[in-house]
ROKE-75827 format. One line per 5 residues: number of its first residue (from 1); their letters; for each residue x, y, z of N, C-alpha, C. Coordinates in steps of 0.001 Angstrom, whole numbers, plus 524288, in hexadecimal, padded with zeros to 5 digits. Example, Ala and Ser with C-alpha at 12.3 -4.5 7.8 and 13.67 -1.06 7.14 Angstrom:
REM ROKE-75827
1 = AS = 83386,7E9C6,81E78,8300C,7EE6C,81E78,83390,7F31C,81E78; 83232,7F736,81BA8,83566,7FBDC,81BE4,83264,8001E,81EBE
END
This chain:
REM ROKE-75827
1 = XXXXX = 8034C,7FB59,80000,80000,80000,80000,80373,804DD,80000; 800F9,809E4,7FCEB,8046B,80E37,7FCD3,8037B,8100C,80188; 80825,8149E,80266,8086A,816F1,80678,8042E,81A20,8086C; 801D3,81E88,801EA,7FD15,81FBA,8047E,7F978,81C14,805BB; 7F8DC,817B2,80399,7F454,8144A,804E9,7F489,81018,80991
6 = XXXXX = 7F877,81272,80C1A,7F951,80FF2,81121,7F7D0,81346,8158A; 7F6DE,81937,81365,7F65B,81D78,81683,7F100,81E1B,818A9; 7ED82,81C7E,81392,7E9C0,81BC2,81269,7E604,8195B,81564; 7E7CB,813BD,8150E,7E547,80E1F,817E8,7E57D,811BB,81D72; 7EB8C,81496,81F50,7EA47,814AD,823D6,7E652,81834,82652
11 = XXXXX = 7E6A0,81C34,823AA,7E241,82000,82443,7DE15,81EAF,82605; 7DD03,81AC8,82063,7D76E,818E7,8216B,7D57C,815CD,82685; 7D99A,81249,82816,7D834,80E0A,82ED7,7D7C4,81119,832A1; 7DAF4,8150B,83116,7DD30,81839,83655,7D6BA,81BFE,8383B; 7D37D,81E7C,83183,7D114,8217C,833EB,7CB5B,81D05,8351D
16 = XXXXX = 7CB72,818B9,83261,7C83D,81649,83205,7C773,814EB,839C3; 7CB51,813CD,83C29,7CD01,81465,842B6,7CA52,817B1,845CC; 7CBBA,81C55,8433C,7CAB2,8223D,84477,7C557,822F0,8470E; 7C2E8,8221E,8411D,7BC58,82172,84123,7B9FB,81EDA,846BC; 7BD72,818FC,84520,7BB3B,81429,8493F,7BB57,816F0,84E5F
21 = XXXXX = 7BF73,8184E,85002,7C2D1,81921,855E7,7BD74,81C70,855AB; 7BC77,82250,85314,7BA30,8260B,855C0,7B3AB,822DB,85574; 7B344,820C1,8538A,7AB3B,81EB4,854D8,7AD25,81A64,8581F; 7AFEC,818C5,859A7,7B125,81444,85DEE,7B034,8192F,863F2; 7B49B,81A68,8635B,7B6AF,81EBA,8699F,7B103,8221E,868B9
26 = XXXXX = 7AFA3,823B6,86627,7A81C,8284A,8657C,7A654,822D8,86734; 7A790,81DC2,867A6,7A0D8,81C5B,86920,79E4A,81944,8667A; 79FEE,81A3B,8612F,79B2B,818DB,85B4D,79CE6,81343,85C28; 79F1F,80F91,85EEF,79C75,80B11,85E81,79BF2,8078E,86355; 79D78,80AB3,8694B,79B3A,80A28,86C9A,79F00,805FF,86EC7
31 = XXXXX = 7A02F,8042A,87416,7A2EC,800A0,8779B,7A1A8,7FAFC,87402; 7A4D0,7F7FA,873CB,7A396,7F37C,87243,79EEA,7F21F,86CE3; 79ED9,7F597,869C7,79D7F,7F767,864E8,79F79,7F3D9,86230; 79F16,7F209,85B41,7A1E1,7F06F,856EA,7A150,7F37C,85461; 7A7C2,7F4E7,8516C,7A6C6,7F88D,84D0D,7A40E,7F4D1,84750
36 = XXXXX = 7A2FE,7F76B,84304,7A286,7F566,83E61,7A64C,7F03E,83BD9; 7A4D6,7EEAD,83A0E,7A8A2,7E928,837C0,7AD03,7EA6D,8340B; 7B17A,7E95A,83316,7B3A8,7EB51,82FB3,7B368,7EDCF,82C39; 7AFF8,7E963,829AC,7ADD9,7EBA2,823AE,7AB13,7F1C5,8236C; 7A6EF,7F016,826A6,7A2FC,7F53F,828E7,7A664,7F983,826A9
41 = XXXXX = 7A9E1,7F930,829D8,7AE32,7FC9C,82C31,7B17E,7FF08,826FA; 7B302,7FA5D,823DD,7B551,7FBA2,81F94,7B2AE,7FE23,81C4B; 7AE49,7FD22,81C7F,7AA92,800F5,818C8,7A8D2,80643,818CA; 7A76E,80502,81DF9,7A754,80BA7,8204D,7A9F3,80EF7,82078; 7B01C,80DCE,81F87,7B41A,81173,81F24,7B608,810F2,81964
46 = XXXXX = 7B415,80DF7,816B3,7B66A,80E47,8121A,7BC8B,80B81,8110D; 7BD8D,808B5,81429,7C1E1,80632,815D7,7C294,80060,81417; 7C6A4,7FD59,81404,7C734,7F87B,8144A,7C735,7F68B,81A03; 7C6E0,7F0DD,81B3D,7C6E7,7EE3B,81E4A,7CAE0,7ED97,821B1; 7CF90,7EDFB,81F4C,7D436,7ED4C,8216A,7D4EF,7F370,823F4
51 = XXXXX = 7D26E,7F895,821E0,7D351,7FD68,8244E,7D06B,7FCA4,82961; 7CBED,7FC03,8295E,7C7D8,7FAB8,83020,7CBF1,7F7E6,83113; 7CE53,7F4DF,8321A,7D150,7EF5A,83422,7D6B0,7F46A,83640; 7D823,7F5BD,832BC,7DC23,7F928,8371E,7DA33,7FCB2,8397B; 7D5AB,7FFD0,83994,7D45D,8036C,83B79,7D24C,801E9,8409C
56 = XXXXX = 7CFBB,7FC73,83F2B,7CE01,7F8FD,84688,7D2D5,7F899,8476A; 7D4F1,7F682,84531,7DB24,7F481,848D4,7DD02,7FAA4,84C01; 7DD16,7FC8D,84C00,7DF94,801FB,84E4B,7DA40,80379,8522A; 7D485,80150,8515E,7D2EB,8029D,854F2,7D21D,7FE89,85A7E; 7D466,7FAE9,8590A,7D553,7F5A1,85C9E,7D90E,7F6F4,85F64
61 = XXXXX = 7DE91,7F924,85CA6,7E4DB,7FB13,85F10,7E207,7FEA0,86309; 7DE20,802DC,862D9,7DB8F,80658,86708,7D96A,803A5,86ACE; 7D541,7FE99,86A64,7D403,7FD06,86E4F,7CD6F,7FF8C,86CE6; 7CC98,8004A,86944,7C7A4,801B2,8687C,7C430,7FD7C,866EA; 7C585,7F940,862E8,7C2D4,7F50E,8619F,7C4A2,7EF87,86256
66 = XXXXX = 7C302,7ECC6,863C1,7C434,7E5EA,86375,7C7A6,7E5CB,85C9C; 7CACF,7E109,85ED2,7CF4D,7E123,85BB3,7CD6F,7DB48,85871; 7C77C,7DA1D,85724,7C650,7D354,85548,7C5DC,7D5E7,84FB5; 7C6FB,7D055,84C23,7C72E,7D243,84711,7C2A6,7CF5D,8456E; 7C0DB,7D181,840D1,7BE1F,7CCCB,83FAE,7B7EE,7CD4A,84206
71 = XXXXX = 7B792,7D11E,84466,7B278,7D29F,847A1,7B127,7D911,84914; 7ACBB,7DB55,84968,7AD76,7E154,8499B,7B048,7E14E,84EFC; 7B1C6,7E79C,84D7E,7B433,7E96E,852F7,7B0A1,7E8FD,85781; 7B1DE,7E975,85C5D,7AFC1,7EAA2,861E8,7B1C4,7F05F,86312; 7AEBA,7F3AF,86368,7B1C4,7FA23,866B8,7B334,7F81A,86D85
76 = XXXXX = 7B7A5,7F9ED,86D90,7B870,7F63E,87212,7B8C8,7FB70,876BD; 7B726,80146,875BF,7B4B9,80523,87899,7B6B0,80A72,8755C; 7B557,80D9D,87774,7B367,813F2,8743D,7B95A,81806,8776C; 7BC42,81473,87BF6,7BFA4,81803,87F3D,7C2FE,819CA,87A89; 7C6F6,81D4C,87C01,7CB87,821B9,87743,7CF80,81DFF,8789E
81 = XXXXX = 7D152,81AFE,8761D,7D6CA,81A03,874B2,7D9F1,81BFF,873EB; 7DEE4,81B07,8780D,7E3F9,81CC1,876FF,7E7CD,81B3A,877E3; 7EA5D,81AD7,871D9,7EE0C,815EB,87292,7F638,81794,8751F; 7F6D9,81387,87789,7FBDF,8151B,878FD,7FE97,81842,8771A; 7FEE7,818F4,871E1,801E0,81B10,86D96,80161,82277,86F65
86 = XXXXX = 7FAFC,8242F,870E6,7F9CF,82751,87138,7F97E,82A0A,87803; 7FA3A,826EF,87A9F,7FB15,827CC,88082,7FDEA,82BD2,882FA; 801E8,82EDB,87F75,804E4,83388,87F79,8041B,837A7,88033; 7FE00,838B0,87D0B,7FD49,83DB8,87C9B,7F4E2,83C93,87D48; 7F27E,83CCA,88259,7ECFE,83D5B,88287,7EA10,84049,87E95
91 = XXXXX = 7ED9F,845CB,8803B,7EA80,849FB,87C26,7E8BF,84784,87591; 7F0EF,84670,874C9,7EFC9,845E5,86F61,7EAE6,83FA6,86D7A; 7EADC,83C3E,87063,7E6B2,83802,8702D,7E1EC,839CB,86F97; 7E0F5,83CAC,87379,7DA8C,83DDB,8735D,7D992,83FB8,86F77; 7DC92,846BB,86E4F,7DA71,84820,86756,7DB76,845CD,86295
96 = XXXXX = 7DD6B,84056,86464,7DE79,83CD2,85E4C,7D931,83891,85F75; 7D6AD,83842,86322,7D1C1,8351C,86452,7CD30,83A10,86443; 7CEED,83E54,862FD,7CA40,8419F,860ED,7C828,8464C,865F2; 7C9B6,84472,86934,7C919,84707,87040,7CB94,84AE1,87185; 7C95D,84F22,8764F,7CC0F,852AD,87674,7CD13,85325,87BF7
101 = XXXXX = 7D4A8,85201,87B48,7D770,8501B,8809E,7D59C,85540,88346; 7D5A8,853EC,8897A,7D53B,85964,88CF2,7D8B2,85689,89071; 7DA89,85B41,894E1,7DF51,85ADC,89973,7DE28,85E10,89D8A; 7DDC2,85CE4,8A166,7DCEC,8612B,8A588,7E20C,85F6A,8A8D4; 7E64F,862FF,8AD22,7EA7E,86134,8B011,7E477,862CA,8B552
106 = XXXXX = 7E4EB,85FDB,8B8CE,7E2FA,85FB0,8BDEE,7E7EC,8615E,8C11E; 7ECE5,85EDD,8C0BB,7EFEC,8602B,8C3F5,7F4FB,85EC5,8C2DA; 7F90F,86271,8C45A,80032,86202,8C0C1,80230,86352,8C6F8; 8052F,85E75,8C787,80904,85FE4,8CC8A,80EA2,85D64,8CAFF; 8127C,860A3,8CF45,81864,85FA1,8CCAC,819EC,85DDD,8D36F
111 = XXXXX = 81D1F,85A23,8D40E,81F2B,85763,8D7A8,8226D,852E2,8D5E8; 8238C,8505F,8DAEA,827D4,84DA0,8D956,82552,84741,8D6F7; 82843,84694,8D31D,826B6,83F91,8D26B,8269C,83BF3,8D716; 82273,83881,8D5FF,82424,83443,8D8A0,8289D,83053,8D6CE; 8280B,82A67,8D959,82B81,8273A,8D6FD,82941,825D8,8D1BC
116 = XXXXX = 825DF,824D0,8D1DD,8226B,822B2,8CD74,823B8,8246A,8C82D; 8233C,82A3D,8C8D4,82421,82EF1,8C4FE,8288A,82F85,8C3DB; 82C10,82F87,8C6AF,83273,82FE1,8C5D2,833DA,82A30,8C25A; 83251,82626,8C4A1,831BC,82188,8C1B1,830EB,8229E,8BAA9; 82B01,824AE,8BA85,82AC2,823E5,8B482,82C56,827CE,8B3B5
121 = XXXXX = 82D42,82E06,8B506,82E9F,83255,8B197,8373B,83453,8B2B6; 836CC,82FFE,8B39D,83D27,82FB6,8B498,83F8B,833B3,8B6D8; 83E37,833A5,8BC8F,83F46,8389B,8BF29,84166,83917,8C467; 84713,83C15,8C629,84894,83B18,8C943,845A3,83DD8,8CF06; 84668,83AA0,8D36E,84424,83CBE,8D75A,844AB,84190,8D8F3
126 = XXXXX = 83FB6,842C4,8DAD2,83E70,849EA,8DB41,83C7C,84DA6,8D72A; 83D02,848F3,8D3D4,83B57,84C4F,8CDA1,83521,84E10,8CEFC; 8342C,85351,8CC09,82CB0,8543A,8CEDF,82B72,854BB,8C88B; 82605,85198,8C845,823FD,850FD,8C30B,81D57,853D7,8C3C3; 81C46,85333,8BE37,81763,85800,8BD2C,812CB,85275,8BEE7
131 = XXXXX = 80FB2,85236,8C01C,80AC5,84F61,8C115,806BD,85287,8BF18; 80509,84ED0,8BBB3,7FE84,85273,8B942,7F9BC,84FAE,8B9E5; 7F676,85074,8BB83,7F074,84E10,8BAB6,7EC44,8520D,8B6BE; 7EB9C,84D67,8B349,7E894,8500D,8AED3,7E1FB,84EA1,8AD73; 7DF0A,84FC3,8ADE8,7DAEF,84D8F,8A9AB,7D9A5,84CEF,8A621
136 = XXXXX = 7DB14,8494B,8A1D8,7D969,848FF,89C7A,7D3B0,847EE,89C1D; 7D4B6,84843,895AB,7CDB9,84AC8,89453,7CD17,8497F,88D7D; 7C835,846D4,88CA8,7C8A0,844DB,88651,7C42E,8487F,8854C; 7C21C,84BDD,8837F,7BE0E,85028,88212,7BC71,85187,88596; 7BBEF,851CD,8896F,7BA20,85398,88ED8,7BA64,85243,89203
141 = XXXXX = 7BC7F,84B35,8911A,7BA77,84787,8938E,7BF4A,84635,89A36; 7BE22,84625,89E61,7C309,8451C,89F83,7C426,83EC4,89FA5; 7C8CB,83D88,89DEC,7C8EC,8371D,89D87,7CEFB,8365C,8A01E; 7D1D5,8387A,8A064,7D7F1,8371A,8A38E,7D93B,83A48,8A65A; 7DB9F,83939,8ACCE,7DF42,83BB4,8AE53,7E3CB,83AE4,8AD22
146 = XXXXX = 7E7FA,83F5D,8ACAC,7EDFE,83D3E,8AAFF,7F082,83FDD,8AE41; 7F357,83C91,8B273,7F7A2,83CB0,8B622,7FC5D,83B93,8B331; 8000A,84166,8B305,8046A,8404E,8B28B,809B5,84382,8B3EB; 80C8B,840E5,8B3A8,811CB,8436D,8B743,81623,84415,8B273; 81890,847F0,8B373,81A79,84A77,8B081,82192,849FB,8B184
151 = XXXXX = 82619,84B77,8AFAB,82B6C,84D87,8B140,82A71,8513C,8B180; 82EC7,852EF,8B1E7,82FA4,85A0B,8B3F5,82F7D,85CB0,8AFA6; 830BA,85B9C,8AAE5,8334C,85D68,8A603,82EB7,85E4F,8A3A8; 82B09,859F0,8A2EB,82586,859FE,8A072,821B7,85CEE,8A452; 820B2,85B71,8AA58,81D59,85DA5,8AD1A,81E32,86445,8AD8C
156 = XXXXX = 821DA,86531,8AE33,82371,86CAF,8AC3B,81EB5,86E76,8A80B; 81FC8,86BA8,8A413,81DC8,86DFD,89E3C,8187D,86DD3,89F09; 81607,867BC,8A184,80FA8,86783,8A281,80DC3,86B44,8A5CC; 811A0,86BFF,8AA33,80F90,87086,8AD88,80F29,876D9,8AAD3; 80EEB,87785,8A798,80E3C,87C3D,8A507,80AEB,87B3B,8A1FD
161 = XXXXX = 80736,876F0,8A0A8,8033C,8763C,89C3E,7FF73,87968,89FE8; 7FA3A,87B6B,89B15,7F6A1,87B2C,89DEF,7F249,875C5,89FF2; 7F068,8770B,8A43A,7ED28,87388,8A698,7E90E,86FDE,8A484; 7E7CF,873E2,8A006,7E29D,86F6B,89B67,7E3B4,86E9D,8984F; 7E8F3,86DAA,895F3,7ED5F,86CD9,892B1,7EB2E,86844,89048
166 = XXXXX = 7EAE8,865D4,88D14,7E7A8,85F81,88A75,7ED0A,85D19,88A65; 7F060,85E5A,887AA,7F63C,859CE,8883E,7F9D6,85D0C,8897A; 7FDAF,858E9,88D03,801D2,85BF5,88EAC,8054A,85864,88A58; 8061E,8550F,88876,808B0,8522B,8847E,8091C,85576,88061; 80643,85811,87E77,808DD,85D9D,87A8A,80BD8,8618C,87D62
171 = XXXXX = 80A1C,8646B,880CE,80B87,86831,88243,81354,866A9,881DB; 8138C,862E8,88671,8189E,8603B,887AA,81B6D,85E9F,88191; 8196A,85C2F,87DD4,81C14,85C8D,87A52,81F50,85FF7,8779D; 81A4F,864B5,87843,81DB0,86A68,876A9,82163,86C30,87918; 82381,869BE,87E2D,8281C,86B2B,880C0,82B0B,866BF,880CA
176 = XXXXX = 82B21,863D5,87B74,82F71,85EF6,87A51,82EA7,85BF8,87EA1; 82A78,85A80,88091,82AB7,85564,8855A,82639,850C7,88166; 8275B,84D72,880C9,826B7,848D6,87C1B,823B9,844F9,87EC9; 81F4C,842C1,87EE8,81D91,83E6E,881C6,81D15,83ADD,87BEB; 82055,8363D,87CE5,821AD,83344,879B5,8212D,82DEC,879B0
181 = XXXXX = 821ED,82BDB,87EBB,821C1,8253C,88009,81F79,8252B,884FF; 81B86,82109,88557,81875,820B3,88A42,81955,81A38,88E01; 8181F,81A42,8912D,81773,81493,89423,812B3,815ED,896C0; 80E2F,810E6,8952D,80A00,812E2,89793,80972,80DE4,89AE4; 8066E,80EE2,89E89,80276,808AE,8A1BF,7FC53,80A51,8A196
186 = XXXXX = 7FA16,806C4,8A0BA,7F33B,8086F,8A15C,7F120,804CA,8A607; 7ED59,8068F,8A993,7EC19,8038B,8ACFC,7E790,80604,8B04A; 7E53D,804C1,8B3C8,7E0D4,807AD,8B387,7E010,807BC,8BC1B; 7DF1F,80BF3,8BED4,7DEA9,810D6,8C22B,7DA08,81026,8C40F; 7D9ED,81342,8C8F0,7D452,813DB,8CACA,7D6BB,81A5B,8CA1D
191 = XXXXX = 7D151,81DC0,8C9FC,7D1D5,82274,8C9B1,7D0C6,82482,8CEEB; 7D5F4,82960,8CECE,7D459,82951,8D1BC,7D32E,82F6A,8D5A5; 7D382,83394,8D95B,7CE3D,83715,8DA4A,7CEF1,83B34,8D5BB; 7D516,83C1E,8D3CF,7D3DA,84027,8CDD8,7D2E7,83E21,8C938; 7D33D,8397B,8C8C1,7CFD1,8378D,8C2A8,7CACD,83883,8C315
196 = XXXXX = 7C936,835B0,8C89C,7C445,835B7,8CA10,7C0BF,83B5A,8C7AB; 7C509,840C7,8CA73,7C2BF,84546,8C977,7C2A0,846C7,8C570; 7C8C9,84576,8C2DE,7C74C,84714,8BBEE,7C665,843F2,8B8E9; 7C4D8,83FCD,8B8B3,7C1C9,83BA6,8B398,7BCC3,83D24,8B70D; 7BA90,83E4F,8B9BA,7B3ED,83CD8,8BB2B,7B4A2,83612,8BC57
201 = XXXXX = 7B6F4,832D1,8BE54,7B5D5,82E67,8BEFA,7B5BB,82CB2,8C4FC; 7B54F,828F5,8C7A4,7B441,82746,8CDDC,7BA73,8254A,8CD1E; 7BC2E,8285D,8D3B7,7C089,82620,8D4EC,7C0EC,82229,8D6AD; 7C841,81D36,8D4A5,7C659,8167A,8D5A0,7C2A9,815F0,8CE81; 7C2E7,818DC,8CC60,7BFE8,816D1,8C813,7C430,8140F,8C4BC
206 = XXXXX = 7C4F0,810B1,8BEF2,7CBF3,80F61,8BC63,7CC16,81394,8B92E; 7D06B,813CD,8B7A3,7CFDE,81838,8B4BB,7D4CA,81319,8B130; 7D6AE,81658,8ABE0,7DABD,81519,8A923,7DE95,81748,8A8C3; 7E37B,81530,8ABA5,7E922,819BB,8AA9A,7ECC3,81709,8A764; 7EDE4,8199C,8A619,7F323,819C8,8A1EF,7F865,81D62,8A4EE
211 = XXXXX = 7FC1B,81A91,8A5A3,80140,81C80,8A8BD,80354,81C77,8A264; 806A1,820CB,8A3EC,80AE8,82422,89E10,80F75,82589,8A075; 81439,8221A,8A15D,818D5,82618,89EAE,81B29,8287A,89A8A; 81A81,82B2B,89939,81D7D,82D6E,89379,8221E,830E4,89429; 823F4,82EB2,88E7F,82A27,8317B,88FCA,82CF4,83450,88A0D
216 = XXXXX = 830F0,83584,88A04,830C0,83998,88457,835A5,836C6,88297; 83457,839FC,87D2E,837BE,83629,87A8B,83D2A,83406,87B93; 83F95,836A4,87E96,84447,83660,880C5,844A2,82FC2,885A3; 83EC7,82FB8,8877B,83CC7,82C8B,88D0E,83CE4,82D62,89138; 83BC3,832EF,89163,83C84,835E8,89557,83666,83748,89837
221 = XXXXX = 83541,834B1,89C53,83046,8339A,89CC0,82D86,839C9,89DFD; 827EE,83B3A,89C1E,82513,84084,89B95,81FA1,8418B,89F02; 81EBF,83BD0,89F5D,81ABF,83B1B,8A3A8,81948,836FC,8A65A; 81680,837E7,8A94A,81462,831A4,8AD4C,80F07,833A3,8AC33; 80CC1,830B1,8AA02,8054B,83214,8AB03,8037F,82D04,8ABF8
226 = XXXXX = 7FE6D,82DEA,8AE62,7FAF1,82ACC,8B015,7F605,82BD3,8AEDD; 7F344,82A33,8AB8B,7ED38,82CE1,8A823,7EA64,8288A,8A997; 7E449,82AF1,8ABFC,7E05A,82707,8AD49,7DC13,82900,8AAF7; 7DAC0,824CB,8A766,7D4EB,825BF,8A478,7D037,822D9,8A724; 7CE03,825B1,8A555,7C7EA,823A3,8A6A2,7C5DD,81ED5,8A2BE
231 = XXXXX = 7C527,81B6F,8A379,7C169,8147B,8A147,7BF06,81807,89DF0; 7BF98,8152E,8994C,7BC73,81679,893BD,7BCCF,81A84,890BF; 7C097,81F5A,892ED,7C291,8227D,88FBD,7C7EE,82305,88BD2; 7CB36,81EEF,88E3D,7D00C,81C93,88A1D,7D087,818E3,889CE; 7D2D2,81674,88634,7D4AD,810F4,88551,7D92E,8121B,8840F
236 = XXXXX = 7DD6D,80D5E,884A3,7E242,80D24,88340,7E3D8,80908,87FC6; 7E697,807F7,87C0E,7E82C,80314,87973,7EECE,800EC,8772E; 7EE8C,7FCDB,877DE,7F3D1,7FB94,8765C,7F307,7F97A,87127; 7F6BA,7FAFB,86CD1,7F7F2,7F854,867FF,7FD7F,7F382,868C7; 7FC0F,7EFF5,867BE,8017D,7ED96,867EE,8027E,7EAD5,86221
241 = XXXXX = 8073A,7EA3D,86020,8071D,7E6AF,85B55,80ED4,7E682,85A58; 80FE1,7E261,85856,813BF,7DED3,85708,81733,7E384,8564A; 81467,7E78E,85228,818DC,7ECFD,85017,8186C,7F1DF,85342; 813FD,7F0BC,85693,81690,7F6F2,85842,8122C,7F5A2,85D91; 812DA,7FA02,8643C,81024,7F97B,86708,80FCB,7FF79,86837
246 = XXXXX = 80ABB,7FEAD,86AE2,80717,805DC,86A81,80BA4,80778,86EFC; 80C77,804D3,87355,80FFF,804A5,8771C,81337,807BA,87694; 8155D,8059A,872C5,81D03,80887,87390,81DD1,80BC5,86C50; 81973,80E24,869A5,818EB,80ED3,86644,81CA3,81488,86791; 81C54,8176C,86AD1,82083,81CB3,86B82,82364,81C21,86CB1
251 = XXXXX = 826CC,818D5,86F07,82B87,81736,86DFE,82CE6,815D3,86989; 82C6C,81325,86720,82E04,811C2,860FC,82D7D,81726,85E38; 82921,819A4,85DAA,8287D,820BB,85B73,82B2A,8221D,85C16; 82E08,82401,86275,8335F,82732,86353,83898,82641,8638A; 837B1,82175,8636F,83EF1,81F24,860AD,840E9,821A2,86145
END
């Protein structure tokens, strides 16, 4: 196949996805739903068979549909996916899922690390780091708190943002600080009396956290966060395969 006509095919799966993802996450086919049958599918878009076939495949890699062949899809729920790859930057996720990120800081304090902190942000004792508590927000909505601790080098710069600032991951870029490679764990919290207050949920309720170190290109670690979502407002997914893993995909990028 020519080059443009490789450009092409992809276009076409990719937006053929597009479509799917957004009447999946709206709703249009409801928790445990089936989409259309291939064919259906192929017709309706004007497409071949093999284009639906990659365009599910990428929505399976999300975690949006059952992965059986040979049978319609299952919607396997309507939550926003976001995949490892994209874990870097909230802001930039949400307005590529169509949403409009919001940020409120509740509270920025500077003191000394613990062990913990010195541990992941490689820091000698006595070192005092920035601590932030934030509320994130997907159109209005509030859905994460994000606890995170800062170095000295980076927490300086945040402490001069303003307070309803939506990302501090731009701002910091513009002062050459790079968030580049992450180590995450996912595991799941009771919330607890300030989630409680800023998600609207009962404290002791689970919530979903995601622990983040990230570090710049150099590996020079930039933050410690700790983000707890609220049940049914994110999903997370792993891609794995023989040639490449969603995992360690920025490392290989920044070589």
């Amino acid at each position: 196949m020519a080059p443009d006509q490789d450009r092409a095919a992809g276009s076409l799966y990719r937006k053929v996805a597009a479509d799917l993802r957004e009447a999946i996450t709206s709703g249009g086919y409801g928790d445990n739903g089936r989409l259309p049958a291939e064919g259906a599918l192929a017709e309706q878009y004007g497409v071949s068979r093999g284009t639906v076939r990659q365009a599910l495949a990428m929505l399976r890699a999300d975690g949006l549909v059952t992965s059986r062949r040979g049978t319609r899809r299952v919607v396997l729920g309507t939550a926003r996916v976001q995949s490892f790859s994209e874990l870097l930057s909230f802001t930039h996720w949400a307005r590529s899922m169509g949403e409009e990120p919001g940020g409120r800081l509740e509270s920025l304090i500077r003191r000394p690390a613990d062990a913990a902190e010195r541990e992941q942000l490689r820091l000698e004792p006595g070192t005092e780091v920035y601590v932030t508590l934030r509320l994130r927000t997907l159109s209005g909505k509030p859905v994460m708190v994000e606890r995170t601790v800062y170095p000295p080098r980076v927490g300086e710069v945040v402490a001069q943002l303003p307070p309803d600032v939506v990302s501090h991951t731009e701002p910091l870029r513009e002062h050459g600080i790079l968030f580049t490679d992450a180590d995450h764990t996912i595991d799941v919290v009771a919330a607890n009396a300030d989630d409680a207050r800023l998600l609207g949920c009962r404290r002791g309720s689970p919530l979903l956290r995601e622990k983040r170190r990230t570090t710049d290109p150099t590996g020079t670690p930039v933050e410690w966060s700790q983000d707890r979502y609220l049940p049914g407002t994110v999903a997370f997914s792993i891609h794995n395969s023989l040639a490449s893993s969603a995992l360690s995909r920025h490392a290989r990028e920044n070589d």
